[in-house]
Residue, then its C-alpha position, 0 to 999 in steps of 0.5 A: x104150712x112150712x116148707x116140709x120137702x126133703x133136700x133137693x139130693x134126696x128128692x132128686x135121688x127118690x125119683x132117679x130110683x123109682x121110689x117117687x116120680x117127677x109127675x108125683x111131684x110136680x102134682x104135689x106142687x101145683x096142688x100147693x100152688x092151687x091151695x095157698x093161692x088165695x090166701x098167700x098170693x105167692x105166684x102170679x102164673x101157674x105153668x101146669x101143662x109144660x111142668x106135667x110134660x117136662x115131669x113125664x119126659x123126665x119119668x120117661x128118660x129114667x125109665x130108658x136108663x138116662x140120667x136127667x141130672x143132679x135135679x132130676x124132677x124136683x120142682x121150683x118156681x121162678x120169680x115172674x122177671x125171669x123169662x120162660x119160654x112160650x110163657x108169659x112173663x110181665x114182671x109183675x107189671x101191667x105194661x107187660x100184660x100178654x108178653x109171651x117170652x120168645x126165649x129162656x133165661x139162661x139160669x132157667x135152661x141151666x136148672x131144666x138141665x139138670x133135670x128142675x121143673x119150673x112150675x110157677x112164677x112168682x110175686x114180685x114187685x113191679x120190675x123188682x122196684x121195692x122191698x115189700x112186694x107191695x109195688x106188684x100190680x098183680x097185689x101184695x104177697x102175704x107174709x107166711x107167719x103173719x098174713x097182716x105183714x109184708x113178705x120183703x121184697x122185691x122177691x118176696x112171692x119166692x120167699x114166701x113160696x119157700x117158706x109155705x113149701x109151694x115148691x123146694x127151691x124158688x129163684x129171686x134177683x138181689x139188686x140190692x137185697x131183694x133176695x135177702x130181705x124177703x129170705x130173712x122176713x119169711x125164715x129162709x136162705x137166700x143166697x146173692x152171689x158174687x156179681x156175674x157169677x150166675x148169668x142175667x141172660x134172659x132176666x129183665x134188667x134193674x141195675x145192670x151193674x147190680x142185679x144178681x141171681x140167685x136161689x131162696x131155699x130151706x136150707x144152705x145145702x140145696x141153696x149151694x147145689x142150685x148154684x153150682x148149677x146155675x154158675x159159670x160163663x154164659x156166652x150171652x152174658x159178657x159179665x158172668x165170671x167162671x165158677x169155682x173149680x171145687x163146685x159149691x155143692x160138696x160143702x166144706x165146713x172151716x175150722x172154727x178156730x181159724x176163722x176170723x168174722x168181724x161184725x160191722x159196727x154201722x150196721x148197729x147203729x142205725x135204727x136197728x131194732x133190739x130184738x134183731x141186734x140180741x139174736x145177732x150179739x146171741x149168735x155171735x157169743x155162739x161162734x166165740x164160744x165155739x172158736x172164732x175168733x170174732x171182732x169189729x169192723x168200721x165201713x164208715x161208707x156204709x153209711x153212704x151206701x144207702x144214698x149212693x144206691x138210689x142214684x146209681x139205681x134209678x139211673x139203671x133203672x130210668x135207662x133200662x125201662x126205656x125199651x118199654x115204649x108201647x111200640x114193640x111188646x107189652x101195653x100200647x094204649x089203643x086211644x093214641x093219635x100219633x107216636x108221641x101219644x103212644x108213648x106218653x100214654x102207654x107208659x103212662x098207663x102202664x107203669x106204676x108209681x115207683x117205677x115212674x119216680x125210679x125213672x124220674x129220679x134216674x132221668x134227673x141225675x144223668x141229666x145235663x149240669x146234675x151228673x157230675x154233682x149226684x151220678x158222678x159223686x155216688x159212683x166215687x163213693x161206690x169206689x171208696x166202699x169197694x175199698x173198704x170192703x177189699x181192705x176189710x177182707x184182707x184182715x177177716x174171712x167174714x163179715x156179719x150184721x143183720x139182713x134189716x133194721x126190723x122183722x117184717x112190717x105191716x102191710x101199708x105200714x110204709x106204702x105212703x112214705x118211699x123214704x121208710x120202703x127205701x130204709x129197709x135196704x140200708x143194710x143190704x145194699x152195699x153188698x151189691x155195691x161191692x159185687x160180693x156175695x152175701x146170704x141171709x140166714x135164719x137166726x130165730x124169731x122175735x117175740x111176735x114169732x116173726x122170724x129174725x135173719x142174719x147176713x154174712x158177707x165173703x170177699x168177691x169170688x168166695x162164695x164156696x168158702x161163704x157156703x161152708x161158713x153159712x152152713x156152720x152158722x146153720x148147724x149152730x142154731x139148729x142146736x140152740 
């Protein structure tokens, strides 16, 4: 099955003029969900009363002459990080077994405004900790076009849901490519927007300065239209910017001829599949001939990128699982005598092993006599690449490389090696770095009939200009 729904404008509008209903819909879904369950294991939660009743307050409301927004009845399933009230939320993770959410995340509330119906969670890697979904405590998801092989990760149960048509649209976060890599591995769009543009209310923390929102879709256009939804200020996030007044969702194509894109030379370089860099280079003559003006670019801190992340991470990381002590919510280990054991045994237990080594590692380099020489040290090399990148903007409107150095891996191919999982991010993670936004884009399949992803980066708050370049991209190889 792929993903075989109409624009989210045009499903939201069937409903909004009788010619299908919110209920239809959403049954559509959650039959899916029930039908591809076994196979694919793309969610993890199935949320059937409260989507069936929100569908039929929505049919209601319609029937009574309201309009209940540009997304009335159109269904979506949101990554299991995200919280959704009176719903059990665990982020994939044991040590949150039977935690009920005692409130929503604001991107949540933004979308059922607008009329969405989450009907399911989705797959993920424990606490979002990797990049095959492999690390979920719930089982791996099955990549969609080759069930022996990884979806990506660590939103790889709402890339493959997308691209298995389970719901239109699903929600992921991109600490530092975990929309993207999962998008480009499963032949979708996944959009990471500029930092703070979609508010972390209501998600459980990774990086607190790295983690984004943002939508996986079938298409560049739905993909604008759920962040114009979900952006802008959000008094219980002190880091959400303002969005753009011109909104996101009345995409404007440039002019070709005016565009200046730069492909990123490191992101050739390093072990870069030939299949992957021939449909980037195959691309890249299309704009050329098309009347980009298309060029070159060094970051030599690109190079370090990979390595700063995983210590500023970990770091994040090791701080944020703190308040998972067994004592207020989540997994407390029955068997403990006394408070240190509660603690020792009940994250013991129920954390996995990457989010142990996460918090390890994150302990070590904040710890006394070691911060200066790893925390410090990456912290002035994420500076030196925001440089970078601010400089590079200034000559170039775009910038291009693939999403990964392959196309999606096998299963287990890289469980045992933490060091070849982390590589899979090597050309994602600098985005989150620099806190620009950054979209994954279908771009053809190799010769497994793996698909291939291409990545386009815009400068800090340029994601409408991004939109509009994304979607030109999108109607290039759609001709091809």
């Amino acid at each position: 099955m792929q993903n075989d729904w109409p624009a989210l404008s045009e499903l939201a509008a069937a409903v909004k003029n009788g010619s299908s209903s919110a209920v239809a819909l959403t049954r559509k879904a959650l039959e899916r969900i029930e039908r591809q369950q076994p196979i694919y294991n793309a969610t993890i939660l199935t949320l059937s009363e409260s989507a069936l009743k929100r569908a039929e307050a929505i049919d209601k409301a319609i029937a009574e002459g309201q309009d209940p927004g540009v997304l009335a009845g159109v269904p979506f399933i949101a990554k299991d990080n995200f919280l959704v009230k009176n719903s059990e939320t665990r982020a994939a993770s044991n040590i949150l077994s039977g935690f009920i959410a005692p409130f929503q995340a604001s991107a949540i509330n933004a979308l059922e405004q607008a009329g969405a119906i989450c009907v399911a969670k989705a797959n993920m890697d424990a606490f979002a900790h990797g990049a095959s979904t492999e690390n979920s405590d719930f089982g791996v998801t099955k990549n969609p076009f080759d069930t022996t092989r990884v979806p990506g990760g660590s939103s790889g149960g709402s890339a493959a849901a997308v691209a298995l048509g389970l719901a239109p649209f699903a929600l992921g976060t991109d600490t530092g490519g975990s929309i993207r890599q999962p998008a480009a591995f499963c032949g979708v769009v996944g959009l990471k927007p500029t930092y703070g543009l979609v508010s972390r209310s209501g998600v459980i923390a990774m990086g607190s300065s790295l983690d984004c929102i943002g939508p996986i879709t079938s298409s560049v256009e739905d993909a604008a239209l759920v962040l114009e939804v979900m952006s802008g200020r959000d008094d219980l996030d002190s880091t959400t910017i303002e969005s753009d007044p011109q909104g996101y969702a009345n995409l404007k194509a440039p002019q070709l001829s005016k565009v200046r894109v730069a492909v990123i030379d490191e992101y050739l370089e390093q072990g870069l599949d030939q299949e992957v860099k021939d449909g980037l280079l195959k691309l890249v003559d299309k704009l050329k001939a098309d009347g980009a003006q298309v060029s070159h670019v060094s970051l030599p801190s690109t190079k370090l990128a990979l390595a700063c992340y995983y210590i500023i991470t970990p770091a994040e990381v090791s701080s944020n699982l703190s308040r998972y002590d067994g004592i207020r919510y989540g997994y407390s280990d029955p068997s403990a005598k006394d408070l240190e054991q509660s603690y020792l045994n009940s994250r013991g237990k129920g954390f996995g092993k990457e989010a142990k080594r996460r918090i390890i590692i994150g302990t070590f380099v904040l710890s006394s006599g070691y911060y200066d020489a790893y925390y410090k040290k990456a912290m002035t090399v994420r500076t030196k690449l925001i440089n970078e990148f601010d400089a590079a903007f200034k000559d170039y409107d775009y910038l291009i490389g693939p999403v990964a150095p392959t196309t999606a891996f096998k299963i287990g191919e890289k469980a045992k090696d933490p060091l070849q999982m982390y590589l899979a991010d090597v050309m994602t993670v600098a985005a989150n770095l620099a806190g620009i936004p950054a979209i994954s884009l279908p771009n053809g399949f190799d010769t497994n009939g793996l698909p291939i992803g291409v990545q386009l980066m815009a400068a800090r708050r340029n994601d409408r200009s991004l939109l509009g370049m994304a979607k030109v991209i999108e109607e290039v190889n759609n001709r091809a």
